[in-house]
Every structure is written in structure tokens, then in C-alpha cells.
C-alpha positions in Angstrom: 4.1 101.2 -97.1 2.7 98.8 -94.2 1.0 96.0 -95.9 -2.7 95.5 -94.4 -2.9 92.5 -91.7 -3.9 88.9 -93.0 -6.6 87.7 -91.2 -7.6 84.2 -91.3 -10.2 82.0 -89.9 -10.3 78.9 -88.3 -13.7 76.9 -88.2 -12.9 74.7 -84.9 -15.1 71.4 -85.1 -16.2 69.8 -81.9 -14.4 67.0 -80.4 -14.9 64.6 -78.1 -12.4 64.2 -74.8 -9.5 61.9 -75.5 -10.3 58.9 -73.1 -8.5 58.2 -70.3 -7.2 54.8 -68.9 -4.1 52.8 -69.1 -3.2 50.8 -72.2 -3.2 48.0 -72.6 -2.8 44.3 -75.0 -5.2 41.6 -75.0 -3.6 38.6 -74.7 -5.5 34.6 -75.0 -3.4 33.1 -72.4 -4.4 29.6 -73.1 -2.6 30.2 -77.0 -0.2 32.0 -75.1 0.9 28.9 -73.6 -0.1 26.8 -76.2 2.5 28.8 -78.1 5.4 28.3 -75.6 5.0 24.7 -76.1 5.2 25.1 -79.6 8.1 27.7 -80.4 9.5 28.0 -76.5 9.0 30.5 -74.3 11.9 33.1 -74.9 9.9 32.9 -78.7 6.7 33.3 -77.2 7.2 36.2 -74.8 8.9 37.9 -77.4 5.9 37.9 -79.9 4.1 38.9 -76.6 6.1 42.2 -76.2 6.2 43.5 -79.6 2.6 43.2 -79.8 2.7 45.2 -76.0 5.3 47.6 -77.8 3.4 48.2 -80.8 0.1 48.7 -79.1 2.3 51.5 -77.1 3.9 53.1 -80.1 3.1 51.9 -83.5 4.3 49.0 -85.8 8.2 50.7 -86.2 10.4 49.6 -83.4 13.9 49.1 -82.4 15.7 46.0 -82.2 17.6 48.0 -78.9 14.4 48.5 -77.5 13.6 44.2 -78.0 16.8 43.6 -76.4 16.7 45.6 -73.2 13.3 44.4 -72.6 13.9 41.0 -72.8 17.4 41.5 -71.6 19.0 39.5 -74.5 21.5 40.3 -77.2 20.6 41.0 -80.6 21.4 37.8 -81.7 18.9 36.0 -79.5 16.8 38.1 -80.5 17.4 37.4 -84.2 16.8 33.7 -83.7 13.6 34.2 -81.7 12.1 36.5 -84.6 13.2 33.4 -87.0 11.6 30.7 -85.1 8.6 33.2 -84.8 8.7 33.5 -88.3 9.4 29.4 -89.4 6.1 28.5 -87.7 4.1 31.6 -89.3 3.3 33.7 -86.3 5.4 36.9 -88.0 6.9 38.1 -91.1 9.9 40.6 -90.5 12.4 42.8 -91.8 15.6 43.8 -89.9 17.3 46.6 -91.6 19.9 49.5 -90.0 18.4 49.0 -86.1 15.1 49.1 -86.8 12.4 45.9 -87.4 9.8 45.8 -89.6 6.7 43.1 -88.2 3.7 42.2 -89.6 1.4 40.2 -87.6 -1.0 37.5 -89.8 -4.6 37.7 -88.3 -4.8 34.1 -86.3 -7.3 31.9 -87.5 -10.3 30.8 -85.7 -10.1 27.3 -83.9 -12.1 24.8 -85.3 -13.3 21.9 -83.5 -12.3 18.5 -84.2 -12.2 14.8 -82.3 -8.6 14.5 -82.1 -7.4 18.0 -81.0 -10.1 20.2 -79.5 -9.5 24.3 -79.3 -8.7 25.5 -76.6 -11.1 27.5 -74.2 -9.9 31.4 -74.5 -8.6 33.3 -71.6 -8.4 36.8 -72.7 -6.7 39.1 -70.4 -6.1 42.7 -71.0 -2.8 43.3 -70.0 -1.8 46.8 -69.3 1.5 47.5 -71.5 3.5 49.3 -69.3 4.4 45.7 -67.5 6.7 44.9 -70.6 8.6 48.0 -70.2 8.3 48.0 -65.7 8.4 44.6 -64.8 9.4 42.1 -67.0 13.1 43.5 -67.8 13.3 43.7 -63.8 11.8 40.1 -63.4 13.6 38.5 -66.5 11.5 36.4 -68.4 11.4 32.7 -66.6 10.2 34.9 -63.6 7.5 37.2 -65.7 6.1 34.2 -67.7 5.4 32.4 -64.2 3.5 35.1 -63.6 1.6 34.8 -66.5 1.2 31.2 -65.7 -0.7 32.2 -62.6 -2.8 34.6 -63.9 -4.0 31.7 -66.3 -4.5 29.5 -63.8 -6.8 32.0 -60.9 -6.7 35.5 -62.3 -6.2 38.4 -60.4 -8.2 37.9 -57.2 -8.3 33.7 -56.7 -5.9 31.9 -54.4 -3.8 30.5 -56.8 -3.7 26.3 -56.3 -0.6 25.1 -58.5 1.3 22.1 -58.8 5.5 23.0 -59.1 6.0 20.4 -61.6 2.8 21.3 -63.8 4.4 25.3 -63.6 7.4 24.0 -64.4 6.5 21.7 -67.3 3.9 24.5 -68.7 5.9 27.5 -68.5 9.0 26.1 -69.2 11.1 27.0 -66.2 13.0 24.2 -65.8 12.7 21.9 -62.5 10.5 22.5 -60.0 13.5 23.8 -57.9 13.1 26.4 -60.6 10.1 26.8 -60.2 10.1 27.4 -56.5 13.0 30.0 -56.9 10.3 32.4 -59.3 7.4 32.3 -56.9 10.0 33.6 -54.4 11.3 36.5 -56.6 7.4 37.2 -57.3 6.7 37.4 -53.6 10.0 39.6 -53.4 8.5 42.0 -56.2 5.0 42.3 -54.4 3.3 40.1 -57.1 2.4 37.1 -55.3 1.3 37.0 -51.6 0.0 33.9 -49.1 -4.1 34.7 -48.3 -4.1 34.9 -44.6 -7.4 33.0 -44.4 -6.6 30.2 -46.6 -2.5 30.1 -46.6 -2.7 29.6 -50.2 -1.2 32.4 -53.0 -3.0 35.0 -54.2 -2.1 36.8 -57.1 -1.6 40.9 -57.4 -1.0 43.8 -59.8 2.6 45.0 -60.2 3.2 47.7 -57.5 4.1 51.2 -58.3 7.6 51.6 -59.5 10.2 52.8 -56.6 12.9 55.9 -57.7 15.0 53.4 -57.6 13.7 50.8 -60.1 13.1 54.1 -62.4 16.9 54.6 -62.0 17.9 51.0 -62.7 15.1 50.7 -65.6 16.9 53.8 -67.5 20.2 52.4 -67.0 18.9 49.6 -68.8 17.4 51.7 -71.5 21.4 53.3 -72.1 23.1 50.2 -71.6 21.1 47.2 -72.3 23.2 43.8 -71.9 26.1 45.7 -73.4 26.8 46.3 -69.3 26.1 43.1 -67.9 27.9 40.8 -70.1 31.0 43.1 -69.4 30.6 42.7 -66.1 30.5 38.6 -66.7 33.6 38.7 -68.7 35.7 40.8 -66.3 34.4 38.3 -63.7 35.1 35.4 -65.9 38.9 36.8 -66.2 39.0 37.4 -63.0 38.0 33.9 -62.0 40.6 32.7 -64.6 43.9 34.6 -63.3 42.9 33.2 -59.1 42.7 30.2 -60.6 45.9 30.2 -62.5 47.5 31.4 -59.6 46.3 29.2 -57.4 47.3 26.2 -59.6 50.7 27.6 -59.5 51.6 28.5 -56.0 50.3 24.1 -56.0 52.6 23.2 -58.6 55.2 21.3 -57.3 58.4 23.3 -56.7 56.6 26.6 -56.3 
């Protein structure tokens, strides 16, 4: 005997349409920087990109995921989250590849005589540049970009002193410094104003097939690849060496 059809019924409730847009991280870029000098800039951008990360995905990450962003090994990245963590910026839990973060709310500046806040810069930074750009720029180059978005913004010819980038982002020398505005003019983020000759600062172009290609061998690999590569070089470098030392020995 056929068993008579269930019927249900669904009430449907209206709903608004999902908004559209990219997302993104606001970021005080005057704290930012106040940060690097505080805890270093590997430290800093790091607490930068998980808040990108969990803005993209939720507050369960990998450690993987930290390290091929930043292009670092897990034990950098270890240190980082403990430096983070000694000067109260995080609290978090590492356990079987996955990280656990909680971010204290930051307290408000107050003024005093002696050491006066800041003046906020809030940017809202589109996340997809910690997972596009910054493992392709590495992170000296990325944080000198930050640094000129904190000095002109988007639009303004950017008028910079090498050894003040240098000194604020921590870069190094100003030779340094010099070498990442190049790599940002190779990358399309930086270009001279033809009216004025001075920089002006862009938006990250699209991403080429073949920055998607390298970006996903990143994603499989991560530095596993790369510090391979520098030890087979390093051997390499070794044995020409030996034998070179050899062939001068005397009596060869």
C-alpha cells in the first residue's frame, strides 16, 4: 500500500540583498607604525595579516597559511606571535596546525604633556592585498608601501625622505630603502607624476595568470621550497669551493 505524499510548507521571510563590495580591514596607520617601533616590523605586519585573515575567514586559522603569507617558517612565526603576545597585543593558542587568537580591544589614547596620541589614520585596506601582494612583495617591500600610504594616501605625490623611510619602517639603510621603491615601481604600485616628477602612489594592479600560478605554488609549498633551493645552493657553493681550494693546494 503506497503511503500518501508528505507535504510540507516553507514560510520564506524576506531578505535583503547580500551587499556587494570588496572586503576589507581597517587599519590606524599611525599605531601601525607606532607598533613597528615598538615590537618590530616582522611583529607588526604579522598582527596586521591575521587581523586581514580573520576579517576574510573567521577567528580559526592555520599556522601554514601565516607562514606562506609572510613567507617565514613556523618558527619565526612562533616568535613573532610571542613578542605579540609579551607586549599585550594577542593572546594565543597553537595546537595541532591550527592557532587560536584573541585580539584585546585597544584602549583609547589619552592625552598627556609628555607623550601626546597620536593623530589616527584609518585606512580601509582591502584584504585580498595580504593574500596577492604582500607574499609577492615580501614584507620590507609591502610595509614601505604602507609607509607611503601613511605619508600621502592614495592620490598625493608622495614627498619622502630615504633615511626617515628607512628609520620608520624599519628597512634598513637608505640603500634599502631605495631598492623597495624600485620593486614597488616594478609591481605597478608606485609611479613618478609627470607634472610634478615626484611619486605618486597606486592600488595593487590586477593579478597576471602568472602571479596566480606562482601565488598557488606558494600556497602548496610555502618556504618548505625555497629554503631547499638555498641549501642545495649552499652545498653547491661549498663543494666549487672545496675544489677550488684543492686544485690551489700546493702539489695538486
Amino acid at each position: 500500500m503506497s503511503q500518501p505524499e508528505r507535504i510540507s510548507v516553507r514560510l520564506l521571510r524576506q531578505r535583503a540583498t547580500p551587499a556587494d563590495g570588496v572586503t576589507t580591514v581597517r587599519v590606524d596607520l599611525a599605531a601601525f607604525f607606532a607598533m613597528v617601533a615598538q615590537v618590530g616590523r616582522d611583529p607588526a605586519l604579522l598582527l596586521l595579516t591575521i587581523r586581514a585573515l580573520r576579517q576574510r575567514g573567521g577567528h580559526r586559522m592555520r599556522l601554514d597559511d601565516l607562514t606562506w603569507i609572510m613567507r617565514a617558517g613556523a618558527r619565526d612565526v612562533r616568535r613573532w606571535l610571542d613578542r605579540l603576545a609579551a607586549g599585550g597585543h594577542l593572546v594565543y593558542d597553537a595546537t595541532d596546525g591550527t592557532v587560536d587568537i584573541e585580539l584585546p580591544e585597544p584602549t583609547p589614547p589619552t592625552w598627556t604633556d609628555l607623550n601626546p596620541p597620536h593623530i589616527p589614520l584609518r585606512y580601509e585596506l582591502p584584504t585580498h592585498w595580504f593574500i596577492h601582494v604582500l607574499p609577492r612583495l615580501g614584507r620590507a617591500t609591502f610595509v614601505t608601501y604602507l609607509y607611503l600610504l601613511r605619508r600621502d594616501g592614495l592620490s598625493a605625490p608622495a614627498t619622502l625622505v630615504h633615511a626617515l623611510l628607512a628609520k620608520d619602517a624599519a628597512v634598513g639603510t637608505t640603500l634599502h630603502a631605495r631598492w623597495h621603491l624600485r620593486r614597488l615601481r616594478r609591481y605597478g604600485l608606485v609611479a613618478p607624476d609627470r607634472a610634478t616628477g615626484a611619486l605618486v602612489v597606486l592600488d595593487p594592479p590586477p593579478l597576471t595568470p602568472a602571479a596566480r600560478r606562482w601565488l598557488r605554488r606558494q600556497r602548496m609549498t610555502g618556504v618548505t621550497l625555497q629554503r631547499l633551493l638555498l641549501v642545495l645552493v649552499a652545498v653547491a657553493a661549498a663543494l666549487l669551493a672545496a675544489l677550488l681550494l684543492a686544485r690551489a693546494a700546493p702539489g695538486a
